[in-house]
ChimeraX commands (.cxc) that place a marker at each C-alpha (Angstrom):
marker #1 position -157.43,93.38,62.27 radius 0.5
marker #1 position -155.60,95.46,59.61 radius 0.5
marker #1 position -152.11,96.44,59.83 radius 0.5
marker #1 position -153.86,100.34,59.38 radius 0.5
marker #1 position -156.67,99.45,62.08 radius 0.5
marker #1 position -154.05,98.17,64.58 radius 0.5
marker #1 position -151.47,101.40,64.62 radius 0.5
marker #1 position -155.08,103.30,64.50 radius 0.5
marker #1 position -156.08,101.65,67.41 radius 0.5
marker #1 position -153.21,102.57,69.51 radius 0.5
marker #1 position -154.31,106.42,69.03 radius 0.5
marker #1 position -152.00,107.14,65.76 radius 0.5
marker #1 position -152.82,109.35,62.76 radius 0.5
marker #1 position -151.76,107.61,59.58 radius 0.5
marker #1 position -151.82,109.74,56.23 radius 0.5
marker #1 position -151.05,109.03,52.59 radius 0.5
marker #1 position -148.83,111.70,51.33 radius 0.5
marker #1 position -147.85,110.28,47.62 radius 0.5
marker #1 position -146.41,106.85,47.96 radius 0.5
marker #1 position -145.48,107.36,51.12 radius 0.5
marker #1 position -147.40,107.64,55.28 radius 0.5
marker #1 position -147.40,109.98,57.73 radius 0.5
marker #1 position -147.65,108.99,61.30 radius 0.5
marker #1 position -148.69,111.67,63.91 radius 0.5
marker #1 position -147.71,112.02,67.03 radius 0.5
marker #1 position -144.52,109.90,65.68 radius 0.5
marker #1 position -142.44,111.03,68.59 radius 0.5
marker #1 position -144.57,108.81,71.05 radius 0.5
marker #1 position -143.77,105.58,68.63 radius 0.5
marker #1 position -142.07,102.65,70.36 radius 0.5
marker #1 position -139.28,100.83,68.55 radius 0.5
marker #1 position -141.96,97.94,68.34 radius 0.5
marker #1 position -144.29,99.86,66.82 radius 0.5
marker #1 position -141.57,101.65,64.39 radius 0.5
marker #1 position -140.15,98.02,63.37 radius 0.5
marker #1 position -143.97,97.14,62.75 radius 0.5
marker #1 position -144.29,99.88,60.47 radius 0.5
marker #1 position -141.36,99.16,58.62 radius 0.5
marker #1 position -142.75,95.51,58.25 radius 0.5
marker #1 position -146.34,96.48,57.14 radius 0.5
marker #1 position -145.43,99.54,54.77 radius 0.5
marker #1 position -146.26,97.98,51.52 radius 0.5
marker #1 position -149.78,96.66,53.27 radius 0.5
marker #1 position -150.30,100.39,55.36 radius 0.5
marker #1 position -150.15,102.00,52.07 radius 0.5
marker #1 position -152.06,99.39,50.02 radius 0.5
marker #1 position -154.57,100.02,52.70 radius 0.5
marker #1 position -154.51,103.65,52.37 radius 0.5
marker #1 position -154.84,104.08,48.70 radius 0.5
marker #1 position -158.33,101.86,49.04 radius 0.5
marker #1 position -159.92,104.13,51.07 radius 0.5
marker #1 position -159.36,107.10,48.40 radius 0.5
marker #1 position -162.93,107.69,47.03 radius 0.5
marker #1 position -163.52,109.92,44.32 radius 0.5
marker #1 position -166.70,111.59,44.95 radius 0.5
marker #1 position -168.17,114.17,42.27 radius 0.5
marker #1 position -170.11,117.00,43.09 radius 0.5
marker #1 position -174.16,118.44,40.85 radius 0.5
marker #1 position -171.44,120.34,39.05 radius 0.5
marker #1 position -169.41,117.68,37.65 radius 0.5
marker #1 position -166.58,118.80,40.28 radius 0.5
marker #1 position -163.96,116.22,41.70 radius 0.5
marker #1 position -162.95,115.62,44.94 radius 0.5
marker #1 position -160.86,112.51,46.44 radius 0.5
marker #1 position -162.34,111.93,49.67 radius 0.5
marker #1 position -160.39,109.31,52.53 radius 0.5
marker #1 position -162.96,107.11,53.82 radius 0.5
marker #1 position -162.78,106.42,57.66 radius 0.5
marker #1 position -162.85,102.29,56.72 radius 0.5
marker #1 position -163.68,99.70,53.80 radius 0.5
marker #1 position -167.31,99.91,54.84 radius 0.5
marker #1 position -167.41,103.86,54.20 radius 0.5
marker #1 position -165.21,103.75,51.16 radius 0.5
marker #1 position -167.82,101.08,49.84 radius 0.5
marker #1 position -170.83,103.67,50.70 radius 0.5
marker #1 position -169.27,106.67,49.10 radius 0.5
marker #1 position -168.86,104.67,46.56 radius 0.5
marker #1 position -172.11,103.83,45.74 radius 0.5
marker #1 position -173.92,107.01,46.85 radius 0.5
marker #1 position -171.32,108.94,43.90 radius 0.5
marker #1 position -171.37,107.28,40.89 radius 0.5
marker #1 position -169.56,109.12,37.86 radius 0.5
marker #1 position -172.30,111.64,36.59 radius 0.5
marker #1 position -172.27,111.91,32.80 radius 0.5
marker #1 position -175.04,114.74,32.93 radius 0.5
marker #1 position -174.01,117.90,35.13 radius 0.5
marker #1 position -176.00,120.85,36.32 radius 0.5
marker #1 position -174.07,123.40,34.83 radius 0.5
marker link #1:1,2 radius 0.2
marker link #1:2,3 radius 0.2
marker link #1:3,4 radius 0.2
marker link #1:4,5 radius 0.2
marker link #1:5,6 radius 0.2
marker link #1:6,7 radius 0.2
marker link #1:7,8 radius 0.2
marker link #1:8,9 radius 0.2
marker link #1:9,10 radius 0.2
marker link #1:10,11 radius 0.2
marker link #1:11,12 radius 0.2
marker link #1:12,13 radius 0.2
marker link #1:13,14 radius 0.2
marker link #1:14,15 radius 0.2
marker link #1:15,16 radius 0.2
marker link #1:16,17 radius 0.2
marker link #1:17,18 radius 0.2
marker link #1:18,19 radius 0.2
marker link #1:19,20 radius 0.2
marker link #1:20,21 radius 0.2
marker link #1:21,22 radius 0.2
marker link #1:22,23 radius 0.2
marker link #1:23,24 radius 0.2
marker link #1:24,25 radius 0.2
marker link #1:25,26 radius 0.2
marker link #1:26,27 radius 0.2
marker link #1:27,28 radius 0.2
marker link #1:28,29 radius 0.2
marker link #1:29,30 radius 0.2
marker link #1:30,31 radius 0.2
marker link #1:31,32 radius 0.2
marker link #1:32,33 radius 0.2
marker link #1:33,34 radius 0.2
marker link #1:34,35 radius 0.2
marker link #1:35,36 radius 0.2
marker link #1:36,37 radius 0.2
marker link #1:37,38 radius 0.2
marker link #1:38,39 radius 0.2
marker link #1:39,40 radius 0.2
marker link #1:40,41 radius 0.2
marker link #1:41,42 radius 0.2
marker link #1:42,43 radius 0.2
marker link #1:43,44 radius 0.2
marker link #1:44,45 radius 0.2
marker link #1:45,46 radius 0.2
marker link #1:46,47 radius 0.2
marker link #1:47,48 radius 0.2
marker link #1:48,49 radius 0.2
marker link #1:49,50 radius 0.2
marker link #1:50,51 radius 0.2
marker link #1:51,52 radius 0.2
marker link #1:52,53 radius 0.2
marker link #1:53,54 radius 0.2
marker link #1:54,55 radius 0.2
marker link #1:55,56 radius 0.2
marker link #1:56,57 radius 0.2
marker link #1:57,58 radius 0.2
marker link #1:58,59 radius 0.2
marker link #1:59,60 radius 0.2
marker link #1:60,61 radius 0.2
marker link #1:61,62 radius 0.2
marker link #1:62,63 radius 0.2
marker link #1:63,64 radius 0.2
marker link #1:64,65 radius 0.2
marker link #1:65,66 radius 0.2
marker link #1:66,67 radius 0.2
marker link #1:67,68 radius 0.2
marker link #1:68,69 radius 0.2
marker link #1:69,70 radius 0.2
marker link #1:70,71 radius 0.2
marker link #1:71,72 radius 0.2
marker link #1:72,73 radius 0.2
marker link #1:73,74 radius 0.2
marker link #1:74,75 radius 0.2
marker link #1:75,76 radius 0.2
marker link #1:76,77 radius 0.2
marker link #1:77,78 radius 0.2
marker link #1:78,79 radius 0.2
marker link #1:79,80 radius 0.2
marker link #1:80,81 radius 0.2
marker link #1:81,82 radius 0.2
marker link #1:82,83 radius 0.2
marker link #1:83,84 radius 0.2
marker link #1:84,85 radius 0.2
marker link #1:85,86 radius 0.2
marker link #1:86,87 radius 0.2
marker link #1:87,88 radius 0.2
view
């Protein structure tokens, strides 16, 4: 289990917000769970960044989507490939 999975699992939001996370509800952390955090950072974010897909739209629009897990960033991944030839 991932250091993201496990603080997921125990009904936390986690966020990227630039090279920093977000934790929500953070008021219902224990001091375990905060000194876990604190311990995994480097690894929550590394985590986080992975799952940010970029995903292009029949327009040659970009959007960075957050996969739910490896597997789905993996998908995405292969179901939008960069498009050299837009509908425009």
């Amino acid at each position: 289990m991932t250091a993201l999975s496990k603080i997921r699992d125990e009904g936390f939001n986690v966020e990227l917000e630039g090279d920093r996370f977000k934790i929500t509800p953070s008021s219902k952390l224990t001091e375990n769970q905060r000194d876990f955090l604190k311990s995994h950072k480097a690894e929550i974010i590394g985590e986080l960044k992975s799952l940010l897909v970029l995903c292009y739209s029949p327009s040659g629009l970009v959007y960075e989507i957050e996969a739910r897990d490896q597997n789905h960033a993996d998908f995405l991944k292969r179901m939008n490939p960069k498009r050299t030839n837009y509908v425009k």
